[in-house]
Each structure stands twice: as C-alpha cells, then as structure tokens.
Backbone of each chain as ProteinMPNN parsed JSONL, in Angstrom:
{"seq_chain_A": "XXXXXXXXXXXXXXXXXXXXXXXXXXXXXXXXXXXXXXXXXXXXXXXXXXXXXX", "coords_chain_A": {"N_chain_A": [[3.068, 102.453, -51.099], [2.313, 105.644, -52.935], [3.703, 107.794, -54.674], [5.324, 110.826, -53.65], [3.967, 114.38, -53.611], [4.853, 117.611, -55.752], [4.949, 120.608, -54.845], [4.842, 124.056, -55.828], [5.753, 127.517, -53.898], [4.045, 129.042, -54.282], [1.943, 127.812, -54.744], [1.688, 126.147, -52.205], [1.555, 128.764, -50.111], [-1.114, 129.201, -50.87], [-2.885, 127.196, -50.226], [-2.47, 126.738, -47.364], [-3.63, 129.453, -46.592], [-6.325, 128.906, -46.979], [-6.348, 126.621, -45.078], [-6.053, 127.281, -43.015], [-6.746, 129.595, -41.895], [-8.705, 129.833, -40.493], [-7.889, 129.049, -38.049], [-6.871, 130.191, -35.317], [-9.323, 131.379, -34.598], [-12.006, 131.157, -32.112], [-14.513, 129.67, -32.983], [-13.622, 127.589, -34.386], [-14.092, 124.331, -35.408], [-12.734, 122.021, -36.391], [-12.704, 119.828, -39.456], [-14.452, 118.463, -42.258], [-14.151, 115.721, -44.043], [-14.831, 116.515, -46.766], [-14.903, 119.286, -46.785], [-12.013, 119.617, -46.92], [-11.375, 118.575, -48.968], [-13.111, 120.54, -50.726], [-11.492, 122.764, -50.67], [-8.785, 121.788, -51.606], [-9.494, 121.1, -54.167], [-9.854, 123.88, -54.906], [-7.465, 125.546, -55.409], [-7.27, 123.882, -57.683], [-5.969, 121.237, -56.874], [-6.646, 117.96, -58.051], [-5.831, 115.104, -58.08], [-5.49, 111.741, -57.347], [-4.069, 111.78, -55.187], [-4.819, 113.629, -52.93], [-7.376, 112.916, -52.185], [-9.287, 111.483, -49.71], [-10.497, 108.914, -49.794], [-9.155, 105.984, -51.001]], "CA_chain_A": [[2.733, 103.878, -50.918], [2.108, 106.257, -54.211], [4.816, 108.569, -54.727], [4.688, 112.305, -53.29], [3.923, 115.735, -55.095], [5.474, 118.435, -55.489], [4.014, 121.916, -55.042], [5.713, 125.249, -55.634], [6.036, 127.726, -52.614], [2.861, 129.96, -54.464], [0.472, 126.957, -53.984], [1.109, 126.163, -50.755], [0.929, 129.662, -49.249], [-2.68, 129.36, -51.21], [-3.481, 126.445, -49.874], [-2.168, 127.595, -46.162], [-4.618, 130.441, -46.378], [-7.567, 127.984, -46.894], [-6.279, 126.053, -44.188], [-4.923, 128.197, -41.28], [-6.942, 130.989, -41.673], [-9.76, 130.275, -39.065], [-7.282, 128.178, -37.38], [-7.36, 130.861, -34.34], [-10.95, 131.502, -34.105], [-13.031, 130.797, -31.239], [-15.135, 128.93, -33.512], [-13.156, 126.857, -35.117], [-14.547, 123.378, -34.632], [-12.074, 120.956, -37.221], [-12.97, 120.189, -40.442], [-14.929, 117.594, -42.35], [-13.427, 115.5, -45.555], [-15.556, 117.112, -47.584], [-14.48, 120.537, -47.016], [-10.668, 119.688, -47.091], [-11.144, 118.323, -50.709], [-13.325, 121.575, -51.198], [-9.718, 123.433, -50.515], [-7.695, 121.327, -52.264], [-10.18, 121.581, -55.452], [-9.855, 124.995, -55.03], [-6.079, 125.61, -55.435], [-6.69, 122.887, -58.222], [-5.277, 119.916, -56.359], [-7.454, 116.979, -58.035], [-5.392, 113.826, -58.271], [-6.074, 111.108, -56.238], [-3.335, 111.696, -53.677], [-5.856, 114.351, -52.273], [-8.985, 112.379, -51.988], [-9.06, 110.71, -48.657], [-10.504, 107.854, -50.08], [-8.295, 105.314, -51.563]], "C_chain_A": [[3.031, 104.636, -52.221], [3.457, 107.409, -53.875], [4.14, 110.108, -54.093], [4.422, 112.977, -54.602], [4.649, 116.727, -54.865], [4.367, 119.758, -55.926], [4.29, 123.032, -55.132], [4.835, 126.213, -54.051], [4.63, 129.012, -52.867], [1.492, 129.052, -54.126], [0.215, 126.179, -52.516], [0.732, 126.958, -49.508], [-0.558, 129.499, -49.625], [-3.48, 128.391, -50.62], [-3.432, 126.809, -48.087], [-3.309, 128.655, -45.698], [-5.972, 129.904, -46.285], [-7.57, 127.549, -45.461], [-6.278, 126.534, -43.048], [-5.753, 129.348, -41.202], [-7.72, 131.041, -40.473], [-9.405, 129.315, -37.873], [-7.359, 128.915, -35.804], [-8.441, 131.342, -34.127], [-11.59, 130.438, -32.792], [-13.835, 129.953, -31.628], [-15.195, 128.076, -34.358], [-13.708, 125.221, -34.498], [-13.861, 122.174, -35.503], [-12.795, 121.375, -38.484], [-13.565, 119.142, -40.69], [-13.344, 117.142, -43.516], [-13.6, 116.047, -46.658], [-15.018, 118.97, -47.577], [-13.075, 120.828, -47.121], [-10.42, 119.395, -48.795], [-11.976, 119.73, -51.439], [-11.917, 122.66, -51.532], [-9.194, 122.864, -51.255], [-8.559, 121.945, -53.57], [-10.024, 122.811, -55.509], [-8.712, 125.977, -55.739], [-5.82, 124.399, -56.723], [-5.976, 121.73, -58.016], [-6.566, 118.404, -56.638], [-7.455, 115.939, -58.119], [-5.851, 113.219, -57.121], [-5.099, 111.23, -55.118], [-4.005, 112.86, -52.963], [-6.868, 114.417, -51.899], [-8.563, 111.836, -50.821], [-9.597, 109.392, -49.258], [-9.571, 106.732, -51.101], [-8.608, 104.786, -52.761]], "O_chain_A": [[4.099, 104.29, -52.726], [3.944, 107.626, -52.765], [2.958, 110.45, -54.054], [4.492, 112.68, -55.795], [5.164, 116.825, -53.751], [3.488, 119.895, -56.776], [3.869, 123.489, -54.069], [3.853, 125.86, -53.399], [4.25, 129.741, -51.952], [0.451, 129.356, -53.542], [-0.799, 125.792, -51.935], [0.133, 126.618, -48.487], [-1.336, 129.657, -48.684], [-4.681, 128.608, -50.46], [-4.504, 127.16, -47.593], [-3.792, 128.647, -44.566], [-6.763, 130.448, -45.514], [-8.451, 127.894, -44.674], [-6.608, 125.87, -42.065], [-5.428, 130.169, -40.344], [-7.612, 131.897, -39.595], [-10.172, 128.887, -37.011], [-7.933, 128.208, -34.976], [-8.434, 131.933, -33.047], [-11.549, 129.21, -32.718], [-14.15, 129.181, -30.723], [-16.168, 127.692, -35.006], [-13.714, 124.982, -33.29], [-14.495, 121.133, -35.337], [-13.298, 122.464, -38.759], [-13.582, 118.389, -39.716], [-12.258, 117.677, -43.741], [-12.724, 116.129, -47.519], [-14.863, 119.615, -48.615], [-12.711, 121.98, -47.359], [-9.577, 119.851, -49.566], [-11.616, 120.06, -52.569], [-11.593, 123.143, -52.617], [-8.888, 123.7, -52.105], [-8.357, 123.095, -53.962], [-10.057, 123.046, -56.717], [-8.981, 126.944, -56.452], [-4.693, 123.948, -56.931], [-5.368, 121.215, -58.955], [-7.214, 117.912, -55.714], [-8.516, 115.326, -58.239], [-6.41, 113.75, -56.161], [-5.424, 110.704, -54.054], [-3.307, 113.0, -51.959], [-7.448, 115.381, -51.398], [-7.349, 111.641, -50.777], [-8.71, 108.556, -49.086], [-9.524, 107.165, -52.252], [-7.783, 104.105, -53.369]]}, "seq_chain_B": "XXXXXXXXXXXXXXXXXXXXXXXXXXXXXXXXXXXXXXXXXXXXXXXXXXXXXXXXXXXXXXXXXXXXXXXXXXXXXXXXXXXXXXXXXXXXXXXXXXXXXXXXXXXXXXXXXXXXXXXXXXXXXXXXXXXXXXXXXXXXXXXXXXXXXXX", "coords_chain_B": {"N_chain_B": [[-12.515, 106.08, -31.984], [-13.033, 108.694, -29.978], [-15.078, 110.372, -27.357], [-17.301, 112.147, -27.593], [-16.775, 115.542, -28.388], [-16.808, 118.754, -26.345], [-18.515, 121.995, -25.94], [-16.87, 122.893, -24.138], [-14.53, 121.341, -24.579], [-13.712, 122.836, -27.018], [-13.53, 125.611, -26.034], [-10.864, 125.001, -24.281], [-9.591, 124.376, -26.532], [-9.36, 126.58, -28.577], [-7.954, 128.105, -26.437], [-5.455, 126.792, -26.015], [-4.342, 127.475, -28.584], [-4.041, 130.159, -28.578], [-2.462, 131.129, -27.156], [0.218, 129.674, -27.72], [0.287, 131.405, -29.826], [0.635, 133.798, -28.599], [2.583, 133.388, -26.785], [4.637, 131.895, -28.161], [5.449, 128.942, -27.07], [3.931, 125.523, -26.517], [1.492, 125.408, -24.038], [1.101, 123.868, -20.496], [-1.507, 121.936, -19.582], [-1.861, 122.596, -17.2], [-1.225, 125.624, -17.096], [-3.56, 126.575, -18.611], [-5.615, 125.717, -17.353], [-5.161, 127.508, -15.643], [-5.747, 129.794, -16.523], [-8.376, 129.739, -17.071], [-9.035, 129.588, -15.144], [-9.952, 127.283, -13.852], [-10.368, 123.25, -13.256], [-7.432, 121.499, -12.967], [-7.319, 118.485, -14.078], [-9.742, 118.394, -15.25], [-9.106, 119.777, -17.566], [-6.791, 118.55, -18.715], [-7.755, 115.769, -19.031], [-9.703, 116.919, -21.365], [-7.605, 117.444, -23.205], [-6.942, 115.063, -24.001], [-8.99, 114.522, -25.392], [-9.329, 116.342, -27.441], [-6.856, 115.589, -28.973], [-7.598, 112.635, -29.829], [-9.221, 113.292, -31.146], [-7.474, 114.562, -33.276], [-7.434, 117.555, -33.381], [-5.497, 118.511, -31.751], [-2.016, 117.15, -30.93], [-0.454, 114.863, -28.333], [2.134, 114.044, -27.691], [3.524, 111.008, -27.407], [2.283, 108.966, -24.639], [1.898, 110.994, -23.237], [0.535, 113.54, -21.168], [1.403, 116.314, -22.795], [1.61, 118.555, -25.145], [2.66, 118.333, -28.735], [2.371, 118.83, -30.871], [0.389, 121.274, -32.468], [-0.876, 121.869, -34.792], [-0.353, 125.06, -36.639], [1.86, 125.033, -35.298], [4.583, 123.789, -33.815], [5.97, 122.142, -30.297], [8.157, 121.661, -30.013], [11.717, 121.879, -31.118], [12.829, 122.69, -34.585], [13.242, 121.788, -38.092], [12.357, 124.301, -39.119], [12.105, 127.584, -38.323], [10.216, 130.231, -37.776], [9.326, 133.992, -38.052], [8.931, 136.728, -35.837], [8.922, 139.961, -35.606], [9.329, 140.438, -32.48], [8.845, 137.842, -31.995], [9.077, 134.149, -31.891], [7.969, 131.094, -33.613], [7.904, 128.066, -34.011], [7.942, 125.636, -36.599], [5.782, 122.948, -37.771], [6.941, 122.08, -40.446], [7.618, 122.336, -43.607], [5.321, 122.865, -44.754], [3.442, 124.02, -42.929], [5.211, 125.978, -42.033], [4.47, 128.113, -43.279], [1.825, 128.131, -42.495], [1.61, 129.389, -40.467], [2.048, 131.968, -40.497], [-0.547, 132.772, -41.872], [-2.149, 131.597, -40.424], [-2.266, 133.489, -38.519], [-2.392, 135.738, -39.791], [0.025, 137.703, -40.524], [3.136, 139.361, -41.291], [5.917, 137.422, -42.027], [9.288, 136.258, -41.345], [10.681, 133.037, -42.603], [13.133, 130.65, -42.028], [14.236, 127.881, -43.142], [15.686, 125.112, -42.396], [18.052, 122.45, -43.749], [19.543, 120.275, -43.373], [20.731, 117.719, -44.283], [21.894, 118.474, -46.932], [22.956, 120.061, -46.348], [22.225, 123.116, -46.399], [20.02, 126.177, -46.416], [17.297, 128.002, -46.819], [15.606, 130.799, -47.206], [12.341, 132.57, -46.068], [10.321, 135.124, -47.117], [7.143, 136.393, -45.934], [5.245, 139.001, -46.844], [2.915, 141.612, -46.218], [0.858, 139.846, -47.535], [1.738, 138.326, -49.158], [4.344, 136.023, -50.313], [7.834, 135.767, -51.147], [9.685, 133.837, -53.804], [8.485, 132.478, -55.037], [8.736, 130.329, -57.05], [10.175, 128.021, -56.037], [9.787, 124.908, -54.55], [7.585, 122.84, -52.715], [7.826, 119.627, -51.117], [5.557, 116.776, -50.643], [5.188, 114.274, -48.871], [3.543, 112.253, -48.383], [0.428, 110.623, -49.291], [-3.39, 112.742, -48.986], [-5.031, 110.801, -47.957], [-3.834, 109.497, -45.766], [-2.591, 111.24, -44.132], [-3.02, 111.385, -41.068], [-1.888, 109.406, -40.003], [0.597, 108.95, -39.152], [1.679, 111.49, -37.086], [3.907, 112.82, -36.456], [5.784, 112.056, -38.767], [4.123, 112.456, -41.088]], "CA_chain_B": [[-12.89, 107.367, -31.825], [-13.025, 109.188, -28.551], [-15.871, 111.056, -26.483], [-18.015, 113.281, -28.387], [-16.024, 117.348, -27.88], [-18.317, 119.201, -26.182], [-18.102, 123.523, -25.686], [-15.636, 123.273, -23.162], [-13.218, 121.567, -25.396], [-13.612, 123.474, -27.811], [-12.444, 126.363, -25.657], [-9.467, 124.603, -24.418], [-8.609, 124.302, -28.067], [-8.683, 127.525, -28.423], [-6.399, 129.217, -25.439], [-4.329, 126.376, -26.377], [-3.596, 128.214, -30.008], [-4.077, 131.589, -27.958], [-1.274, 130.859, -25.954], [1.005, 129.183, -28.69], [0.424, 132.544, -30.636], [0.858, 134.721, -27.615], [3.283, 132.769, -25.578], [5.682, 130.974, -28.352], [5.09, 127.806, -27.106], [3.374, 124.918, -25.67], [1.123, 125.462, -22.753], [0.744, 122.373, -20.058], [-2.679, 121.805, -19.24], [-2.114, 123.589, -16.085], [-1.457, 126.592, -17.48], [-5.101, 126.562, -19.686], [-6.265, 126.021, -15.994], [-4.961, 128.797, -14.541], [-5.679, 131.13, -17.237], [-9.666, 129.854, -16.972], [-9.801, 129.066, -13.381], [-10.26, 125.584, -13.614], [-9.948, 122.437, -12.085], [-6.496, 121.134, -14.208], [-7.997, 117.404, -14.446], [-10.64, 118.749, -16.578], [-8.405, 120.405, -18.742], [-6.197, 117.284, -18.907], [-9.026, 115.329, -20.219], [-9.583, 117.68, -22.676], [-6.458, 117.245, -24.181], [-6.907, 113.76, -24.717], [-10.218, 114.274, -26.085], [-8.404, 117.071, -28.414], [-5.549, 114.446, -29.345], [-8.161, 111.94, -30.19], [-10.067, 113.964, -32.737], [-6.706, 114.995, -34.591], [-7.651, 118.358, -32.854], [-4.085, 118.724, -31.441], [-1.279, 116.183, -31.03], [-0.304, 114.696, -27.212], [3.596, 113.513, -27.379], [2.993, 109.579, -27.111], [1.994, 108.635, -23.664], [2.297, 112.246, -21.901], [-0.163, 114.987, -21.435], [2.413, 117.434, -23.293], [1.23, 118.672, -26.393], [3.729, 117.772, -29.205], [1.894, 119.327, -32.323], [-1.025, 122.11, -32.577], [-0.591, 122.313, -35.97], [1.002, 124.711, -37.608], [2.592, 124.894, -34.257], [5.551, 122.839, -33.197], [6.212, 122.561, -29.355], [9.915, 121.378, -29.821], [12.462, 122.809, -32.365], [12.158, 121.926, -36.115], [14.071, 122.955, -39.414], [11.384, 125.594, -39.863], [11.445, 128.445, -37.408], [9.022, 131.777, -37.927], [9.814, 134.403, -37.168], [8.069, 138.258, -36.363], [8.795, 140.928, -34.64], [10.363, 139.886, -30.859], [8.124, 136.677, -31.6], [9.406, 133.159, -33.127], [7.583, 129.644, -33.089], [8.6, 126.481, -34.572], [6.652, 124.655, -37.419], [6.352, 121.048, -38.255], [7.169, 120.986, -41.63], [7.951, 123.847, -44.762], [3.628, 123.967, -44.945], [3.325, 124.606, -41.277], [5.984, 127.743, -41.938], [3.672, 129.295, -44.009], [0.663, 127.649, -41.797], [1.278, 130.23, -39.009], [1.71, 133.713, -40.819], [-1.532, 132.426, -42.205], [-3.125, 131.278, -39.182], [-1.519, 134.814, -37.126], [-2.001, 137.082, -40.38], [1.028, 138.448, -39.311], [4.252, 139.243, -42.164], [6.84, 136.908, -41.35], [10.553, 135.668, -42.055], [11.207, 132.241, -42.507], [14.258, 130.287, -41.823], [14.359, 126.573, -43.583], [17.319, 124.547, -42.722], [18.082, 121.209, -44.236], [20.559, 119.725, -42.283], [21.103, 116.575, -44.831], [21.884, 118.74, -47.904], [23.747, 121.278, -45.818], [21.708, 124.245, -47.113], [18.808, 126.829, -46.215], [16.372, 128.679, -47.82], [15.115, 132.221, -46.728], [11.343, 133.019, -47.007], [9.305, 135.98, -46.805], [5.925, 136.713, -46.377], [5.274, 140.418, -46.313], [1.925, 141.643, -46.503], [-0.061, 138.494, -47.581], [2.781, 137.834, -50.397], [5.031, 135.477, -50.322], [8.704, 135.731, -52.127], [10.722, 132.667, -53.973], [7.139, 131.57, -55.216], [9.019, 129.227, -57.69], [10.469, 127.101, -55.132], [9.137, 123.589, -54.14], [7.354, 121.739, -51.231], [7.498, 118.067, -51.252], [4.877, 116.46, -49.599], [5.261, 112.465, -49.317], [2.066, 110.943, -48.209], [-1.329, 111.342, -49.801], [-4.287, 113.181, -47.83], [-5.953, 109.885, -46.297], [-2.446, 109.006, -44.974], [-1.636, 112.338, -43.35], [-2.812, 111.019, -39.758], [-1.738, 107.42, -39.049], [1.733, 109.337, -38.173], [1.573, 112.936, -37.569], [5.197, 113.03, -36.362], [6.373, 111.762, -39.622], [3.703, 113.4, -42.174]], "C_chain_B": [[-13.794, 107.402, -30.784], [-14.823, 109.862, -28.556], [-16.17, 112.142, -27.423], [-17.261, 115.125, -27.98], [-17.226, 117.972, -27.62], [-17.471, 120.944, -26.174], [-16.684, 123.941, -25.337], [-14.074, 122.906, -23.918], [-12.486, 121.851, -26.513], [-12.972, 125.112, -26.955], [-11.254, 126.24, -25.226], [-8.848, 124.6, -25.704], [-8.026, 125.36, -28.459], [-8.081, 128.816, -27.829], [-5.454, 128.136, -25.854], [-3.495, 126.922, -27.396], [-3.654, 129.477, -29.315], [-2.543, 131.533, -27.313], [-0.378, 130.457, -26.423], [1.378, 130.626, -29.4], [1.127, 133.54, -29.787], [2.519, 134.468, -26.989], [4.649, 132.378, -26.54], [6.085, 129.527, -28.351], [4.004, 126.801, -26.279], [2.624, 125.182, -24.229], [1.201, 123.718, -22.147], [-0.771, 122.725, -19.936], [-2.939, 122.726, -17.766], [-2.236, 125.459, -16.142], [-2.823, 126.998, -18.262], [-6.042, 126.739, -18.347], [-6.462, 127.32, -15.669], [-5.693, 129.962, -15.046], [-7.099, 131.185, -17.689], [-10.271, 129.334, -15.634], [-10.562, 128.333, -13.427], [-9.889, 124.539, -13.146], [-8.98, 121.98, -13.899], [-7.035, 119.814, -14.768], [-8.449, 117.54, -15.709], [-10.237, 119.082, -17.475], [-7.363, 119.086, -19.256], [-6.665, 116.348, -19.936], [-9.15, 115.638, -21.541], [-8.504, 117.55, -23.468], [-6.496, 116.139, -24.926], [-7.67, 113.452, -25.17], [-9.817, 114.759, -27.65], [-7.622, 116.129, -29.175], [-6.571, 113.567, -29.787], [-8.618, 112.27, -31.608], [-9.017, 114.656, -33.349], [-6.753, 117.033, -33.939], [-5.971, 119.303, -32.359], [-3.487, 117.456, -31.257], [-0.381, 115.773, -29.162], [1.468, 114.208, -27.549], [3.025, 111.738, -26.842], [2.762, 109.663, -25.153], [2.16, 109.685, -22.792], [1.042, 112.817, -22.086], [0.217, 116.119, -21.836], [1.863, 117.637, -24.634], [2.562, 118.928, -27.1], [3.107, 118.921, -30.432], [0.399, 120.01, -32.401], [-0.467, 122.589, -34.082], [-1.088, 123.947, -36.262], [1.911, 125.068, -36.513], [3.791, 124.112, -33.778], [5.831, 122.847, -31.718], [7.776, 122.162, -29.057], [10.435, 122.274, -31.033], [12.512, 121.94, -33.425], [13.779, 122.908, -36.661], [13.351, 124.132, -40.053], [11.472, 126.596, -38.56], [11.182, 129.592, -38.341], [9.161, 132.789, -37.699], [9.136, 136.353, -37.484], [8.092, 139.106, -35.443], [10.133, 140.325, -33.357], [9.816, 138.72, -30.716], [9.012, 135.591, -32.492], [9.063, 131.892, -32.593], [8.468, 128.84, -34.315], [7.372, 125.626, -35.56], [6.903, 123.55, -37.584], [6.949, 120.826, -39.15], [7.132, 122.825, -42.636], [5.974, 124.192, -44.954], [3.402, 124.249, -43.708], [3.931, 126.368, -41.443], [4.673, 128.536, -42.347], [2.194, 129.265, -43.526], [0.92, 128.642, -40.706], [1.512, 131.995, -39.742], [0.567, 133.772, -41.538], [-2.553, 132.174, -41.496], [-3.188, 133.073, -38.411], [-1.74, 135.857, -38.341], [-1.273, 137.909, -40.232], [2.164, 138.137, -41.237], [5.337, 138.438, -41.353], [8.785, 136.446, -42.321], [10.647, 134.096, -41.849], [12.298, 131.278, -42.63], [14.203, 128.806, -41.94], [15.61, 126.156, -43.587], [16.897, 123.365, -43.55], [19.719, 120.578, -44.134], [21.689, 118.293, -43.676], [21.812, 117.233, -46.354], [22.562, 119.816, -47.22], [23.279, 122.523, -46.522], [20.726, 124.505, -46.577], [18.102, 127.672, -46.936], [15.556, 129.645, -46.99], [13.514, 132.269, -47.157], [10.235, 134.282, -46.437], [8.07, 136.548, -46.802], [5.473, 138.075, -46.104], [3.354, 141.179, -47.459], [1.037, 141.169, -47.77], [0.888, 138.029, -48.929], [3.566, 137.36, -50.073], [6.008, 135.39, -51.62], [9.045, 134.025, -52.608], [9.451, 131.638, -54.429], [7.443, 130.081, -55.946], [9.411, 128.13, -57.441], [9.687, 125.755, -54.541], [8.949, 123.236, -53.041], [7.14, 120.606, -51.825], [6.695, 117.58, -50.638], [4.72, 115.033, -50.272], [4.113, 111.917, -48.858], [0.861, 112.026, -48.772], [-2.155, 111.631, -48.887], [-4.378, 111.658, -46.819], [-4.756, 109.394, -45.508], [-1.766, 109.79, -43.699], [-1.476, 112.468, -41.459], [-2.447, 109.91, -39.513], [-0.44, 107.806, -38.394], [2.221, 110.81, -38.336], [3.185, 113.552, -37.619], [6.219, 113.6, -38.003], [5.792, 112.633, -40.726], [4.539, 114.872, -42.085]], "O_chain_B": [[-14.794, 106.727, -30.542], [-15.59, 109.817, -29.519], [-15.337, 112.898, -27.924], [-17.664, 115.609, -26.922], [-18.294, 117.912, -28.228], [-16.266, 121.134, -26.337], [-15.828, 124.71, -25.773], [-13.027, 123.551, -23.956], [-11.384, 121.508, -26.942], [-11.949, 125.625, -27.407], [-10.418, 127.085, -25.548], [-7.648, 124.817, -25.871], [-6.827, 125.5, -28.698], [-7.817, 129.93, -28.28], [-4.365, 128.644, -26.121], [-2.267, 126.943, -27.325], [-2.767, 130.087, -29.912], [-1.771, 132.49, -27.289], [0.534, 130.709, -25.637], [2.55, 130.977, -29.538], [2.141, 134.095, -30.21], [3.382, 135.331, -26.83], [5.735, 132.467, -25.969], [6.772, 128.954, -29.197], [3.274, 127.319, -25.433], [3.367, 125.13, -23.249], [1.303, 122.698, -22.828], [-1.141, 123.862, -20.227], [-3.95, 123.334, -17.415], [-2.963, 126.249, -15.54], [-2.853, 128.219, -18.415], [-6.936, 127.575, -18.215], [-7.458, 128.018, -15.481], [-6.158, 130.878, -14.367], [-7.464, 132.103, -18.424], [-11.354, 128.904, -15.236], [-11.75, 128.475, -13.137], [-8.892, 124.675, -12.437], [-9.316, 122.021, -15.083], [-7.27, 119.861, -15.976], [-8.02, 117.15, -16.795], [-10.861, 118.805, -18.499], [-7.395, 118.848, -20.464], [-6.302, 116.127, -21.091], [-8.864, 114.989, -22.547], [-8.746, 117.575, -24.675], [-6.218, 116.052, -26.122], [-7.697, 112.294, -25.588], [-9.877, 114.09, -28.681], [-8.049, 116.012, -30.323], [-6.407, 113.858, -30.972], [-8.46, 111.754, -32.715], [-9.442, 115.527, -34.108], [-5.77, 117.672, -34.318], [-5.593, 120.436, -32.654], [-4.255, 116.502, -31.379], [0.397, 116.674, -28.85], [0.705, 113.641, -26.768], [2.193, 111.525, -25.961], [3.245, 110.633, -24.569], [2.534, 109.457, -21.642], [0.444, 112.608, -23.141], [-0.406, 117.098, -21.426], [1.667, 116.59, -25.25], [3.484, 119.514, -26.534], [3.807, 119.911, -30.647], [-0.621, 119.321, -32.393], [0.255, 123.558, -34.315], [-2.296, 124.121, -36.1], [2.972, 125.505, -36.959], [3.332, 123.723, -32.704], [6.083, 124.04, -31.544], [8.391, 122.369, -28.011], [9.81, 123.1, -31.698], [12.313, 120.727, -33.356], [14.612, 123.734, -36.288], [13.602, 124.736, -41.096], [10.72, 126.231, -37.657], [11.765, 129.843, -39.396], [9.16, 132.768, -36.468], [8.954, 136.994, -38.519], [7.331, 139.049, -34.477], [11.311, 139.977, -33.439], [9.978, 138.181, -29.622], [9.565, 135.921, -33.542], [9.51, 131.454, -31.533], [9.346, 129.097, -35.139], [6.275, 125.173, -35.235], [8.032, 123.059, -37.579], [7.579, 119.772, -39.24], [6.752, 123.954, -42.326], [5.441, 125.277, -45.188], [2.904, 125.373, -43.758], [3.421, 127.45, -41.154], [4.074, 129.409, -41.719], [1.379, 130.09, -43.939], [0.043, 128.521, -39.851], [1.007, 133.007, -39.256], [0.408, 134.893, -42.022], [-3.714, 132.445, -41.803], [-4.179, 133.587, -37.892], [-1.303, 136.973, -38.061], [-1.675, 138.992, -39.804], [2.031, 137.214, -42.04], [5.618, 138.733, -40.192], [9.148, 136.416, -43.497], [10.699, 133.839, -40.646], [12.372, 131.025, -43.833], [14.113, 128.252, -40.844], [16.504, 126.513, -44.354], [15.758, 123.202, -43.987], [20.698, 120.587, -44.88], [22.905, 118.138, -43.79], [22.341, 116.335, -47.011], [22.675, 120.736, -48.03], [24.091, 122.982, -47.326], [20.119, 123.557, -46.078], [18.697, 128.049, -47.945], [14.844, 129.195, -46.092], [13.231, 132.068, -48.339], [9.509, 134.195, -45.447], [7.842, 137.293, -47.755], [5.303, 138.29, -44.903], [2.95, 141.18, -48.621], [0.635, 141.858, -48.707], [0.357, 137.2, -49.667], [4.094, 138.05, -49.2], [5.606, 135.115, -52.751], [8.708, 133.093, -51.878], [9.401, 130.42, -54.257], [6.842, 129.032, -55.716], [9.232, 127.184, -58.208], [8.687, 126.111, -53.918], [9.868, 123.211, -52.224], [6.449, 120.451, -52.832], [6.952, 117.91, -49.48], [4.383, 114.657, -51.394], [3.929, 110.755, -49.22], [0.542, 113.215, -48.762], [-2.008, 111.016, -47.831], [-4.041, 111.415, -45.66], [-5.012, 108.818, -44.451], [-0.985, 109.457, -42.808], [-0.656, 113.051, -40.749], [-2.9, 109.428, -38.475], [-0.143, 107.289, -37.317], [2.883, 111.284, -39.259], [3.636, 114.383, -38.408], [6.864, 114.599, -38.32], [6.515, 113.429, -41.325], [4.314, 115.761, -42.906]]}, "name": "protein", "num_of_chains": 2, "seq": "XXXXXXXXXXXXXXXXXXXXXXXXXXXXXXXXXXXXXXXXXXXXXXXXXXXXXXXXXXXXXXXXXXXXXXXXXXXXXXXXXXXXXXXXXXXXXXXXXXXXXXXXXXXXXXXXXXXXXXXXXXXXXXXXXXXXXXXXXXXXXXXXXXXXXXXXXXXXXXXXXXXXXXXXXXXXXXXXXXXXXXXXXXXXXXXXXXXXXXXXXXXXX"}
C-alpha cells in the first residue's frame, strides 16, 4: 500500500465543498469516477493516489 | 453489484440525510416508513440497495445504518457542532463534510485519544480557521471503499 498524503485544513474544506455540497439535495444521485477526479483536479490533487485506477 | 436504484431509492436516500440533518442521528428504516407512509420492508430493501452502491453504509449484517457519509451514526473523535444541534463525523474530512453538506457555521471538536490532545475548528461563514493545520489521509482514492469503517 503507497504511503498517505497530507493535506492542510484549507484544502480539505475546498475539497469538502466540492464534495458535500449537493450531498442533501433531492437530486443527488452518487457520483461517477470521472467527476470525483474532476474535484480532485480541481483543488489540484493530481498524483496518482487520486486516480482510481491503479 | 446490486439491483439497479430506481426513484424510490433515491428518495429514501434522501430523508435518510433529511433526518440525519434534522434529527442528529441515524434513522431505522422504520422511521423513513413512517415519515412516507410506507410499507417498512420496502424501505428495508432500499437500504441494502443504498449500502450496495456505496450510497450509504449498513453496519455489517444489520439493517442499521453505520455511515451516511459525512454522517456518523455512533460516536467518533470528530463531533460538529451548531446551534442546539451536534452530529458525529467519520473522520477530520467528514467534520468539515457536514457544515459543507448543511451550509451551516460550525464548531468542531477533534480529539485524539492516542496523542492525548485536541484541536478546535471553526467554520464561520464559509471560512474555515487553523487553515495551516493537516489532514492525513492513508489510503489512495481506488482504495477508499473495500473498508469504509477503516478509510
């Protein structure tokens, strides 16, 4: 198993807000892979411990 | 991988987070019933359709929901806390996963039991203090379900 990361407490509220925001919506229906690595890319997260693929 | 989610459990999904937000914690399946005048079965089901697709998290072999992320339905080293309200998160991104989910200013209260120490954090309209501070996160994305407990 690859080692963790570390993330200060400004990029994971940013990332949080990606994540969680339409988390209570009515129309929330999950997510794909593709739009979780959109988020991460977003917040700059592009190493491979953020790709789902191995 | 389970039974295609159809409408319906997609609204169980969400009074389940309605009711987490509202309520504090965990509904059973009976309660989701009651509160759409339904047969509980059906709602039962649903859970384990939910739990299948990563959707929400069942407690091994129960119909109890264990984890609606950023939800906790037991007590953690993260509680939330707002107003006369306070849930429980899984994990230090969960904390900040529910005044995010709830747009809501919150206080958070990080123990760490092994290091005998806590850490205060505040999010007060959409800002968060102590920005310099660290989350660790030990497994890589494709890893983050094989054990949600543990991620």
């Amino acid at each position: 198993m690859p080692a963790g990361e570390l993330l200060t407490i400004g990029q994971v509220w940013e990332l949080s807000k990606l994540w969680y925001r339409d988390r209570l919506s009515p129309d929330f229906k999950g997510r794909t892979i593709a739009e979780a690595h959109q988020m991460f890319e977003k917040i700059g997260l592009n190493t491979a411990f953020w790709r789902f693929e191995s | 991988m389970g039974k295609t989610i159809t409408h319906f459990d997609l609204k169980i999904r969400y009074q389940v987070y309605r009711f987490f937000a509202d309520n504090c914690r965990a509904p059973a399946f009976q309660d989701i019933a009651d509160l759409l005048n339904t047969e509980s079965e059906k709602v039962r089901v649903s859970f384990h359709k939910l739990h299948e697709r990563h959707m929400l998290f069942l407690e091994p072999g129960s119909d109890s929901i264990r984890i609606a992320n950023p939800f906790s339905a037991i007590p953690t080293n993260f509680k939330v806390l707002s107003g006369n309200k306070s849930w429980w998160a899984n994990c230090a991104w969960d904390s900040l996963g529910i005044p995010a989910a709830l747009n809501i200013d919150v206080l958070i209260e990080a123990n760490f039991p092994d290091l005998d120490d806590a850490v205060e954090l505040h999010v007060d309209h959409g800002k968060v203090d102590n920005e310099q501070l660290y989350i660790y996160f030990p497994l890589p994305f494709r890893h983050w379900y094989d054990d949600l407990i543990y991620t």
